[in-house]
Backbone as CSV, one residue per row, in Angstrom:
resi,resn,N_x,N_y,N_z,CA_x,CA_y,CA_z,C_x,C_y,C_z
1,UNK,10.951,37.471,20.864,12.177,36.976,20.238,13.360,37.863,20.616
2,UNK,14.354,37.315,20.759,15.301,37.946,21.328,16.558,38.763,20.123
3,UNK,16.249,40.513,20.244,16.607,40.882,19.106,18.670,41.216,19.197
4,UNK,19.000,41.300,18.259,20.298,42.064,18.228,20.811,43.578,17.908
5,UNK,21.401,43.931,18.934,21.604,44.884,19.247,22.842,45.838,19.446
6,UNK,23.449,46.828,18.591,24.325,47.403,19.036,24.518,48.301,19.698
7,UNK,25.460,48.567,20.769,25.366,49.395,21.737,26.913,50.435,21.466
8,UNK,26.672,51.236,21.241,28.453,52.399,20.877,28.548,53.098,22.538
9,UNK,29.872,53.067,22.573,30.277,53.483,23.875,29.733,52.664,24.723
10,UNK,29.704,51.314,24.853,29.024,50.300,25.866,29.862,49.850,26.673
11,UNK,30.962,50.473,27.110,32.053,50.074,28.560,31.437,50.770,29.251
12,UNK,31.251,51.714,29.330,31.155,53.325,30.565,29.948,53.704,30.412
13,UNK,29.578,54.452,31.728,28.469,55.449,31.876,27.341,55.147,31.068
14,UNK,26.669,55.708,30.259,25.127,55.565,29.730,25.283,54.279,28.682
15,UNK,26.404,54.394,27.798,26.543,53.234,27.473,26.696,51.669,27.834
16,UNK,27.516,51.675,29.149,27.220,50.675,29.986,26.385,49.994,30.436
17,UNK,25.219,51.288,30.971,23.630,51.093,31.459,22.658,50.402,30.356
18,UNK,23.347,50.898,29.319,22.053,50.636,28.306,22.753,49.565,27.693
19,UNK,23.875,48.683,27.352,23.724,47.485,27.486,23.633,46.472,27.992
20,UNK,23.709,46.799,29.471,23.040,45.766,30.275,21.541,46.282,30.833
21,UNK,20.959,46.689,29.786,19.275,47.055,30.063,18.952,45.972,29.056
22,UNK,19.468,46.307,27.767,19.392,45.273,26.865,19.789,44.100,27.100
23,UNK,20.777,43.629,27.278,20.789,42.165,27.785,20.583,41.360,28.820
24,UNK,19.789,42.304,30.270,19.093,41.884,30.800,17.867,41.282,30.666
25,UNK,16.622,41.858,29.547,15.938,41.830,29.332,16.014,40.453,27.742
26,UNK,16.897,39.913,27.643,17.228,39.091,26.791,18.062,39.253,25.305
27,UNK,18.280,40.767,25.421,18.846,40.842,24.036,19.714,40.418,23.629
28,UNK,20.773,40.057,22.792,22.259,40.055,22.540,22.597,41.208,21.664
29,UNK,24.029,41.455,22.135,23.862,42.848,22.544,25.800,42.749,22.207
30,UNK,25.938,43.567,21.009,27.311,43.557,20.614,27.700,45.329,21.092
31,UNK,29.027,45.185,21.486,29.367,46.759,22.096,30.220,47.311,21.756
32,UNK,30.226,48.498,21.159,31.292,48.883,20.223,32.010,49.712,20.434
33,UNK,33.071,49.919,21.153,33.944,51.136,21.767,35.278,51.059,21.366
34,UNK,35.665,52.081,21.667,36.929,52.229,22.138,37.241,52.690,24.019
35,UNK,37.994,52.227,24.467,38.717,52.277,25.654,39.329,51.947,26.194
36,UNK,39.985,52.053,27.266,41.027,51.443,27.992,40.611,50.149,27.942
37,UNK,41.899,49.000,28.341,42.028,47.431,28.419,40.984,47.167,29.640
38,UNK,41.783,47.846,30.869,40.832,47.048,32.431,39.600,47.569,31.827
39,UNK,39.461,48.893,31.627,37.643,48.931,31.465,37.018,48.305,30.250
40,UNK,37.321,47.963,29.364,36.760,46.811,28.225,36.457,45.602,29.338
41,UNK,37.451,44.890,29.714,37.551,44.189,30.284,36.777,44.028,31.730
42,UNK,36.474,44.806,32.138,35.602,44.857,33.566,34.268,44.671,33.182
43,UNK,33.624,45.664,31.915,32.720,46.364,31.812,31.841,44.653,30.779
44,UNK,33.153,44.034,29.923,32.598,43.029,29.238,32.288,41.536,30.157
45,UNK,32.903,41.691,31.496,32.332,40.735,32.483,31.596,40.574,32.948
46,UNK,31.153,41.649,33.410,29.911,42.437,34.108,29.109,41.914,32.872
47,UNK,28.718,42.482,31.743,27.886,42.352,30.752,27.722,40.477,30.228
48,UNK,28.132,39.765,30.114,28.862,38.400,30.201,28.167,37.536,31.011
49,UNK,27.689,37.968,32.386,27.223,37.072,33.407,26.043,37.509,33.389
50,UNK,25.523,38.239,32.783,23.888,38.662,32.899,23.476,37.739,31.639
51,UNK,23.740,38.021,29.966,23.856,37.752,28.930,24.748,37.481,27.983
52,UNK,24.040,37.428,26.592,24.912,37.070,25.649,25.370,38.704,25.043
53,UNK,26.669,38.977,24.683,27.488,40.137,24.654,28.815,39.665,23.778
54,UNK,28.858,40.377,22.718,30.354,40.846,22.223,30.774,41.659,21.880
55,UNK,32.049,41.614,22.392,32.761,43.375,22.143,33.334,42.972,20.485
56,UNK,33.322,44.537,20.122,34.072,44.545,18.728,34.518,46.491,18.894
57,UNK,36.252,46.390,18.969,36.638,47.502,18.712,36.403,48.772,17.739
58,UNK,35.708,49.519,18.072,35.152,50.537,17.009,35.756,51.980,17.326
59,UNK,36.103,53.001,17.120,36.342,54.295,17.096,35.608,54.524,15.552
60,UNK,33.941,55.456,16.421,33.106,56.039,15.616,33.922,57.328,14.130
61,UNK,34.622,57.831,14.698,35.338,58.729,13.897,35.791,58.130,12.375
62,UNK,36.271,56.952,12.567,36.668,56.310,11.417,35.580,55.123,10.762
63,UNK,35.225,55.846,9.382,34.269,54.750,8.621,34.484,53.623,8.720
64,UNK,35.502,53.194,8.408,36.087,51.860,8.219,35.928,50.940,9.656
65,UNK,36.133,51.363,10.732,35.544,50.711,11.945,34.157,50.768,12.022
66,UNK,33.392,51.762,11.692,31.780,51.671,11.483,31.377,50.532,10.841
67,UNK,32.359,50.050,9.403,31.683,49.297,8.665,31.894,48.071,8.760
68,UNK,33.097,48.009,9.835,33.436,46.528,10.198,32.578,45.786,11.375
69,UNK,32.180,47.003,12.071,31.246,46.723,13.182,30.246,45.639,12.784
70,UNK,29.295,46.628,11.627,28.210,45.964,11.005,28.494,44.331,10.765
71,UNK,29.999,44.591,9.626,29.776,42.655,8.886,29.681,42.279,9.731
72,UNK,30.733,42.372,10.917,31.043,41.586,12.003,29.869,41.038,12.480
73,UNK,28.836,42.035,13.241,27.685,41.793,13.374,26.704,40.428,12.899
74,UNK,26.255,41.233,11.516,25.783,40.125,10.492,26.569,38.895,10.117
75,UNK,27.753,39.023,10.867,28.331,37.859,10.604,27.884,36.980,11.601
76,UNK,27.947,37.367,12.563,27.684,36.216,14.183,25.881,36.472,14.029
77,UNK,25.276,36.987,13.894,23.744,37.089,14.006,22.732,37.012,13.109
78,UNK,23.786,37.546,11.802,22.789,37.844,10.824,21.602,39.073,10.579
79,UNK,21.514,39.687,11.427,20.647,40.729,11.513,20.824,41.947,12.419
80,UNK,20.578,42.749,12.365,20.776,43.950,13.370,19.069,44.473,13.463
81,UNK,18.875,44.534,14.963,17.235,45.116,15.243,17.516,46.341,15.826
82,UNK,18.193,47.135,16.458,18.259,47.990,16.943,19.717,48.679,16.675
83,UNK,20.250,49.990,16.735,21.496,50.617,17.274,20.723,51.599,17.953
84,UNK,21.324,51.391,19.165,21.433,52.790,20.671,22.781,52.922,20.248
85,UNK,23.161,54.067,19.847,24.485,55.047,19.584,24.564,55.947,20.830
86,UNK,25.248,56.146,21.570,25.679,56.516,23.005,27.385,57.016,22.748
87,UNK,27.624,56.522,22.046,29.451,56.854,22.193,29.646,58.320,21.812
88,UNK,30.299,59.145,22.647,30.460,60.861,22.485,31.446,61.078,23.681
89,UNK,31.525,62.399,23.183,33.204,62.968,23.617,32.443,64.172,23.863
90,UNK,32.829,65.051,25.429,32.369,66.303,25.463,33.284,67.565,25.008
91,UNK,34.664,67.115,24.887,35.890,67.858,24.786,36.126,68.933,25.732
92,UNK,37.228,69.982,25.418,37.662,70.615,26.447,36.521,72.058,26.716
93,UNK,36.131,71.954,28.227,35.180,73.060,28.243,35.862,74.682,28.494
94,UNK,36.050,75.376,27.311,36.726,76.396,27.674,36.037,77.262,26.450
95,UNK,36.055,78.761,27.019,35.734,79.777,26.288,35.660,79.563,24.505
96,UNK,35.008,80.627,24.090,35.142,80.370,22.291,36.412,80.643,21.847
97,UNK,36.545,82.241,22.219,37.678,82.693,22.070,38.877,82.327,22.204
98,UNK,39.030,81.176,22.948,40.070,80.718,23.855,40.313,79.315,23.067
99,UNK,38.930,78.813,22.268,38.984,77.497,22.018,40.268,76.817,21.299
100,UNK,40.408,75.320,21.665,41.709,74.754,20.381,41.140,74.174,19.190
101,UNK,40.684,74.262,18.517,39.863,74.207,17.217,40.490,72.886,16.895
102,UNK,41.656,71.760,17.112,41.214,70.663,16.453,40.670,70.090,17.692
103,UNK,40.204,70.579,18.719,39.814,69.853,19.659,38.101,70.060,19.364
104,UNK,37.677,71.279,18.878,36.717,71.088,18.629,36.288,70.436,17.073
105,UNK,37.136,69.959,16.133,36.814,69.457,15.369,36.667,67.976,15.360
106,UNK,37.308,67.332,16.489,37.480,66.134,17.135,35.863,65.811,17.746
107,UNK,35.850,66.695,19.048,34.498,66.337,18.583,33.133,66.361,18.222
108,UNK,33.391,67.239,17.140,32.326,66.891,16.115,32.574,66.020,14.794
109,UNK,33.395,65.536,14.971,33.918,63.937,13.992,32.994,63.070,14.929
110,UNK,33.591,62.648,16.234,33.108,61.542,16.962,31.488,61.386,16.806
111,UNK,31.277,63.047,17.447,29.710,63.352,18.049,28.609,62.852,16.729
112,UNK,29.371,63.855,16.088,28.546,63.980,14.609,28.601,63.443,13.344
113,UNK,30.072,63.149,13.010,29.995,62.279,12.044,29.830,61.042,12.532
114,UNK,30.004,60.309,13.735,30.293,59.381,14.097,28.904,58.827,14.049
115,UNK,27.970,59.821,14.603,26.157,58.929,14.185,26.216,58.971,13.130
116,UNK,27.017,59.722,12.250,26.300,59.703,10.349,27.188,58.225,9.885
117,UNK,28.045,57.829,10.244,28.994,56.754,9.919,28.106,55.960,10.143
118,UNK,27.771,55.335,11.687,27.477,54.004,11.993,25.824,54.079,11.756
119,UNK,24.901,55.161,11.550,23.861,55.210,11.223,23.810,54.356,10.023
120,UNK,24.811,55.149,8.742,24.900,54.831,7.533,24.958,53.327,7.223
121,UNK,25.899,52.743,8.129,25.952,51.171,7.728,25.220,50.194,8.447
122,UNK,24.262,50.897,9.461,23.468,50.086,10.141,22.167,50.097,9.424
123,UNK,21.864,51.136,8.651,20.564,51.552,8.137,20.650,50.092,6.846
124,UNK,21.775,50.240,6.096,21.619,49.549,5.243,21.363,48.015,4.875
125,UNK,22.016,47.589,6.395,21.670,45.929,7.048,20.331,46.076,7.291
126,UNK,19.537,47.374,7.807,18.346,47.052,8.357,17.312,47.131,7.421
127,UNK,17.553,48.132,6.416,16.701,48.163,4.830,16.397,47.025,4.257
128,UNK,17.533,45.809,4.203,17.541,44.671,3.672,16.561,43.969,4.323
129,UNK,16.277,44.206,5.957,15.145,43.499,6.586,14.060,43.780,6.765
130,UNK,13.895,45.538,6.496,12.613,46.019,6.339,12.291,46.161,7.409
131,UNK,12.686,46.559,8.375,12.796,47.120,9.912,14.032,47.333,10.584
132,UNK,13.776,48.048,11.720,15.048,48.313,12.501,14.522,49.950,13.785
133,UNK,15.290,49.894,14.530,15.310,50.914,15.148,16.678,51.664,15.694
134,UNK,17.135,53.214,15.060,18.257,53.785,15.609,17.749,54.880,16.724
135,UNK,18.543,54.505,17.731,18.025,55.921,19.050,19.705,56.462,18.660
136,UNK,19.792,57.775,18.463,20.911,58.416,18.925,20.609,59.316,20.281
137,UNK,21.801,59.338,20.493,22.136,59.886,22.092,22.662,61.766,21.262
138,UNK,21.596,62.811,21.659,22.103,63.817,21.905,22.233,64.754,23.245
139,UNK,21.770,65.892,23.688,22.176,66.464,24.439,20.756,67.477,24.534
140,UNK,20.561,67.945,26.191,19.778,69.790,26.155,21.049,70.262,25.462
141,UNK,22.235,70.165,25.212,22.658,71.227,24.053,22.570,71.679,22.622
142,UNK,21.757,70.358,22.227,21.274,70.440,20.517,20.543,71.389,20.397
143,UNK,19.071,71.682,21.362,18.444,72.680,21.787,18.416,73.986,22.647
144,UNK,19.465,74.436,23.420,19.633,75.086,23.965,21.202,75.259,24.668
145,UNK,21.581,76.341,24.610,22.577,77.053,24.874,22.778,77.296,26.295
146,UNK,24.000,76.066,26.814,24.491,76.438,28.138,26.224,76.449,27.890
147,UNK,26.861,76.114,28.769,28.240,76.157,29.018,29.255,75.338,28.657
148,UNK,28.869,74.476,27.451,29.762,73.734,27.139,30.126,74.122,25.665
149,UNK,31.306,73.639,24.893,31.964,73.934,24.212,31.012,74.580,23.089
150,UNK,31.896,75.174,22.265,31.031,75.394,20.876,30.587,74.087,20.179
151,UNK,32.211,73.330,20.233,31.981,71.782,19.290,31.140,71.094,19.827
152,UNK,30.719,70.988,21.250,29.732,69.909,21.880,28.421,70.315,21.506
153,UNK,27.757,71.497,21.344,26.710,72.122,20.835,26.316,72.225,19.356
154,UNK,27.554,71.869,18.755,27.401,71.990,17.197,26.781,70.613,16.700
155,UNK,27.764,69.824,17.654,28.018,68.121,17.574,26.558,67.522,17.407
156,UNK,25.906,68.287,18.927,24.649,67.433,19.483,23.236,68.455,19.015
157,UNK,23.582,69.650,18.244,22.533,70.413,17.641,22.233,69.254,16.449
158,UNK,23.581,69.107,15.809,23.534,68.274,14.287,23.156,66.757,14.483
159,UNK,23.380,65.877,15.857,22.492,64.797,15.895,21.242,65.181,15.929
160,UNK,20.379,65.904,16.362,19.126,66.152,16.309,18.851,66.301,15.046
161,UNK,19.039,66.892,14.102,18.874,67.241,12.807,19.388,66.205,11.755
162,UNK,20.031,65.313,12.209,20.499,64.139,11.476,19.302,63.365,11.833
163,UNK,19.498,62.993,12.994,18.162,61.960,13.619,16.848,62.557,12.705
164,UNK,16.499,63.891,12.042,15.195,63.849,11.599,15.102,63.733,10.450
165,UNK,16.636,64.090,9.592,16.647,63.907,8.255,16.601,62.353,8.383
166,UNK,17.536,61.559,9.069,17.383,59.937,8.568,16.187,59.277,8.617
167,UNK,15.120,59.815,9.852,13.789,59.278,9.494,13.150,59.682,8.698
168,UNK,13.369,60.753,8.121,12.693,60.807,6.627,12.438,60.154,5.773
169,UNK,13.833,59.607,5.622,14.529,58.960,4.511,14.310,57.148,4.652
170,UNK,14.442,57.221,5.772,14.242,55.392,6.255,13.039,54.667,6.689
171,UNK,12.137,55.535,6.601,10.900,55.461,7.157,9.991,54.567,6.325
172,UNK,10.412,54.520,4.997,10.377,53.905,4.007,10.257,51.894,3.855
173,UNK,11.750,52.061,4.554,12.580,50.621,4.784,11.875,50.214,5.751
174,UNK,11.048,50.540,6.945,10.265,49.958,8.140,11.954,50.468,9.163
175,UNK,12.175,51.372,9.007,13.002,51.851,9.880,12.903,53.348,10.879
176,UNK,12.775,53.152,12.480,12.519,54.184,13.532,13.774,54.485,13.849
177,UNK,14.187,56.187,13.491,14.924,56.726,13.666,14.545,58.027,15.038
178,UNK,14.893,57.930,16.082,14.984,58.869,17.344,15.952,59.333,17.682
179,UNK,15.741,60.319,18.615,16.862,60.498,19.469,16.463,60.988,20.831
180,UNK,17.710,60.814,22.283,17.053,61.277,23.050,18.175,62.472,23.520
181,UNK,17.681,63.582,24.388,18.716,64.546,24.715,18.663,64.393,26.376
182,UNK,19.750,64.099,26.918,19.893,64.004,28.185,20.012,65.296,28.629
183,UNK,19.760,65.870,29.871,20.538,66.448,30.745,21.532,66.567,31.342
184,UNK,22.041,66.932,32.497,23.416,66.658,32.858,23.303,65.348,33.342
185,UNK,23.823,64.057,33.480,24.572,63.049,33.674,25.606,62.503,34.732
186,UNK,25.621,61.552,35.588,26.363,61.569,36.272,26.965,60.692,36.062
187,UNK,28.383,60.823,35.012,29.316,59.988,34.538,30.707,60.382,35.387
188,UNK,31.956,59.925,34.131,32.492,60.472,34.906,33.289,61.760,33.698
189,UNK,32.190,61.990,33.309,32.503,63.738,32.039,32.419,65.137,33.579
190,UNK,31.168,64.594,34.458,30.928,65.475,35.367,31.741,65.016,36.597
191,UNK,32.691,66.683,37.652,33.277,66.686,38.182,32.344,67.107,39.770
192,UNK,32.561,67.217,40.707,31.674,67.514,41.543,30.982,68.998,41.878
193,UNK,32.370,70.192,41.406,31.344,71.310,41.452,30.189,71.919,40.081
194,UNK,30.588,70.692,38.893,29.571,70.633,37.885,28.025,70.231,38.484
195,UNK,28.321,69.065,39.196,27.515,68.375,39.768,26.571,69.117,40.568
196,UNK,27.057,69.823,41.417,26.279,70.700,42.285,25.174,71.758,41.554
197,UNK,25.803,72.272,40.804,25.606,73.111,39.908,24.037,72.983,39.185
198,UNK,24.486,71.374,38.511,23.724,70.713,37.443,22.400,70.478,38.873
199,UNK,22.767,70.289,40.043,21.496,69.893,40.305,20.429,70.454,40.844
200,UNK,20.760,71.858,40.597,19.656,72.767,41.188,19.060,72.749,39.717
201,UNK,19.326,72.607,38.922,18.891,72.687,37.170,17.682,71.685,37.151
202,UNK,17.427,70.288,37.794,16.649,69.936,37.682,15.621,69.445,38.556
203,UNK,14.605,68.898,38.691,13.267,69.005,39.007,13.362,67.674,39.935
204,UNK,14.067,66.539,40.162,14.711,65.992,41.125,15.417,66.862,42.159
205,UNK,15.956,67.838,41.993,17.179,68.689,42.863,18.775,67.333,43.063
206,UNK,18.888,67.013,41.729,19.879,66.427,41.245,20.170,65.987,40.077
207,UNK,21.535,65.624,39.526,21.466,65.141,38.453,21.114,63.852,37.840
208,UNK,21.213,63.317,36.638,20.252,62.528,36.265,21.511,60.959,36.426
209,UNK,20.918,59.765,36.444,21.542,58.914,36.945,21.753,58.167,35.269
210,UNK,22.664,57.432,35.150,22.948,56.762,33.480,21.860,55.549,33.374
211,UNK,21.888,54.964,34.482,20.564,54.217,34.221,19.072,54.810,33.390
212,UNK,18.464,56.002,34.428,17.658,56.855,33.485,17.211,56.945,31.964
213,UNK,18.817,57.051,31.717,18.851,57.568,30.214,18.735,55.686,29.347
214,UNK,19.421,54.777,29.999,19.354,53.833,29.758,17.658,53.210,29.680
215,UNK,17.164,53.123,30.367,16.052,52.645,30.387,15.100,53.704,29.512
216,UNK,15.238,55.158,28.850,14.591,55.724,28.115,15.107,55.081,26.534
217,UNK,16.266,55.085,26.367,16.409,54.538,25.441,15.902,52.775,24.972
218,UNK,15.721,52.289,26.175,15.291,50.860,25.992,13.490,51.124,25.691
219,UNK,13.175,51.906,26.498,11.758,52.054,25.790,11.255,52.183,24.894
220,UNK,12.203,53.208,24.266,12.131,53.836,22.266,11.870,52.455,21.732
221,UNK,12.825,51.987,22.254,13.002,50.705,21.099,12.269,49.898,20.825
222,UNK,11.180,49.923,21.550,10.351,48.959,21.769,9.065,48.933,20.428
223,UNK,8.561,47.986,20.073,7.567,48.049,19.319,6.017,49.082,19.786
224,UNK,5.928,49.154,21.166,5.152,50.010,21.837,5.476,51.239,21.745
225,UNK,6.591,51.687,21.262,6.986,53.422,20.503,7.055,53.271,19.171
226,UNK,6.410,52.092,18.149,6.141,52.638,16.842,5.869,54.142,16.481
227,UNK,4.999,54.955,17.065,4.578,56.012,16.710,5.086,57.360,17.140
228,UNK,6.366,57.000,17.736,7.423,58.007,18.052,9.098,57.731,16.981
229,UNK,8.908,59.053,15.729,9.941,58.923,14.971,10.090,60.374,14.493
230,UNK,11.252,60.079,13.930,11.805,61.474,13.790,11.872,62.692,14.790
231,UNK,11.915,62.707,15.997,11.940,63.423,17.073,12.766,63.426,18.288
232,UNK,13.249,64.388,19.228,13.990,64.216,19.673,12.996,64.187,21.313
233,UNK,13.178,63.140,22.277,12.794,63.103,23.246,13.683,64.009,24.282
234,UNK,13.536,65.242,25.225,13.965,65.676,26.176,14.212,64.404,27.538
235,UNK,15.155,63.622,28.003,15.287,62.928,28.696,16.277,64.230,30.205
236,UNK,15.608,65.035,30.421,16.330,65.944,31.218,15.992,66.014,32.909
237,UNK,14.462,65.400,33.111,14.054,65.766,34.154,13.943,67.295,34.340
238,UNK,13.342,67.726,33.344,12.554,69.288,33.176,13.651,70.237,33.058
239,UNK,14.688,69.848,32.665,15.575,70.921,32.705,15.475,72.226,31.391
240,UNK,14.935,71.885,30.229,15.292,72.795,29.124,13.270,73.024,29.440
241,UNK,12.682,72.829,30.271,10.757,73.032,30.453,11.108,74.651,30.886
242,UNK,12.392,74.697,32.193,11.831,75.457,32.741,13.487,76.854,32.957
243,UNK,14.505,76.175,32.074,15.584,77.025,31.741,16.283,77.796,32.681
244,UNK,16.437,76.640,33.477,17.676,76.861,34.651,16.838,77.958,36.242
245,UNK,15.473,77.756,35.951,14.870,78.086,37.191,14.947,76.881,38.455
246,UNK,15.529,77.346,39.688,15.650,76.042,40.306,14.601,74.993,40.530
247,UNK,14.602,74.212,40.604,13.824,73.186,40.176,13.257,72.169,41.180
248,UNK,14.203,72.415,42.365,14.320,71.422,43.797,13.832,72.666,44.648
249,UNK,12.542,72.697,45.267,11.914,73.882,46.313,11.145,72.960,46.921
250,UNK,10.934,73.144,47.845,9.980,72.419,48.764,9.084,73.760,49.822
């Protein structure tokens, strides 16, 4: 049966991938961002000619767009089976000392409150049905300490720890709460001498492609990962196994 699905940050990069993983495979598949006009617009065409897809303007930061997401939702479908939460902000990568503190409070609104927002009002459509599945999107920075901001590490430490408190709690309702932590990414957050960098880090001898992460998250979801909850999957290609030992040797 063909379930419904919300996808956050579904114009761009991992979000992109992972709603047209989902609505390739038959889902309908509502996408909730904020972004520029052409890229809404490119990204909802593209998505459009594969499947069934609607955009609904959301900026995670603010409850009130979280909660409109949902009616909206239940309004055209009636049900919500899944949220893949993907929408995040890496902010500015610069020293601690140096940092601009509402920049890092920015994002850990988006990062972090922003899964506790749309978690919150998705959980509660899905309680009513007595199933559901949330994957949040964190980071190797929830777990381990590399070079990006304080706020991006705080952000994506506290999705991990959200993701295990909510399956606690929902596990109850017939609800699978995950998360997965990517590696570096090849969006467009990464610049090319990041890139280089990032790809001696992993066990490909490159970085990881958004599809990847897309198709890990489409797996979670599946009734065949019932027995994966409350946990955070490493989606890194061995990067936090083996802690920045190069990884590409032949």
């Amino acid at each position: 049966m063909s379930r419904v699905v919300i996808v956050t940050g579904g114009t761009r990069g991992i979000g992109l991938e992972t709603a047209k993983k989902f609505v390739t495979r038959g889902d309908r598949v509502v996408v909730a961002s904020i972004d520029k006009e052409e890229i809404i617009t490119q990204a909802m065409e593209t998505l459009s000619q594969i499947g069934e897809v609607e955009f609904i303007e959301c900026n995670l930061a603010k409850a009130e767009d979280c909660e409109y997401v949902v009616s909206q939702t239940l309004k055209k479908f009636g049900r919500i089976d899944v949220l893949a939460n993907v929408a995040g902000v890496v902010g500015k990568r610069e020293p601690f000392l140096e940092a601009d503190l509402s920049d890092t409070m920015n994002t850990i609104q988006i990062n972090l409150m922003g899964t506790i927002q749309i978690g919150h009002y998705v959980s509660r459509a899905m309680a009513d049905n007595k199933s559901g599945v949330i994957i949040n999107v964190g980071s190797i920075c929830g777990a381990m300490a590399n070079t990006e901001s304080i706020g991006y590490h705080a952000s994506k430490g506290g999705v991990k720890m959200v993701t295990q408190a909510m399956a606690r709690e929902l596990s109850p309702y017939g609800i699978r709460v995950v998360s997965v932590a990517p590696g570096w990414v090849k969006t467009d957050m990464i610049d090319k001498p990041i890139e280089e960098i990032g790809s001696k880090l992993h066990m490909k001898g490159r970085i990881i492609e958004p599809i990847e992460i897309a198709n890990s998250i489409y797996l979670l979801s599946l009734p065949e990962a019932s027995a994966i909850n409350g946990t955070t999957v490493m989606v890194d290609d061995g990067y936090s196994s083996f802690k920045g030992v190069d990884g590409y040797q032949v």
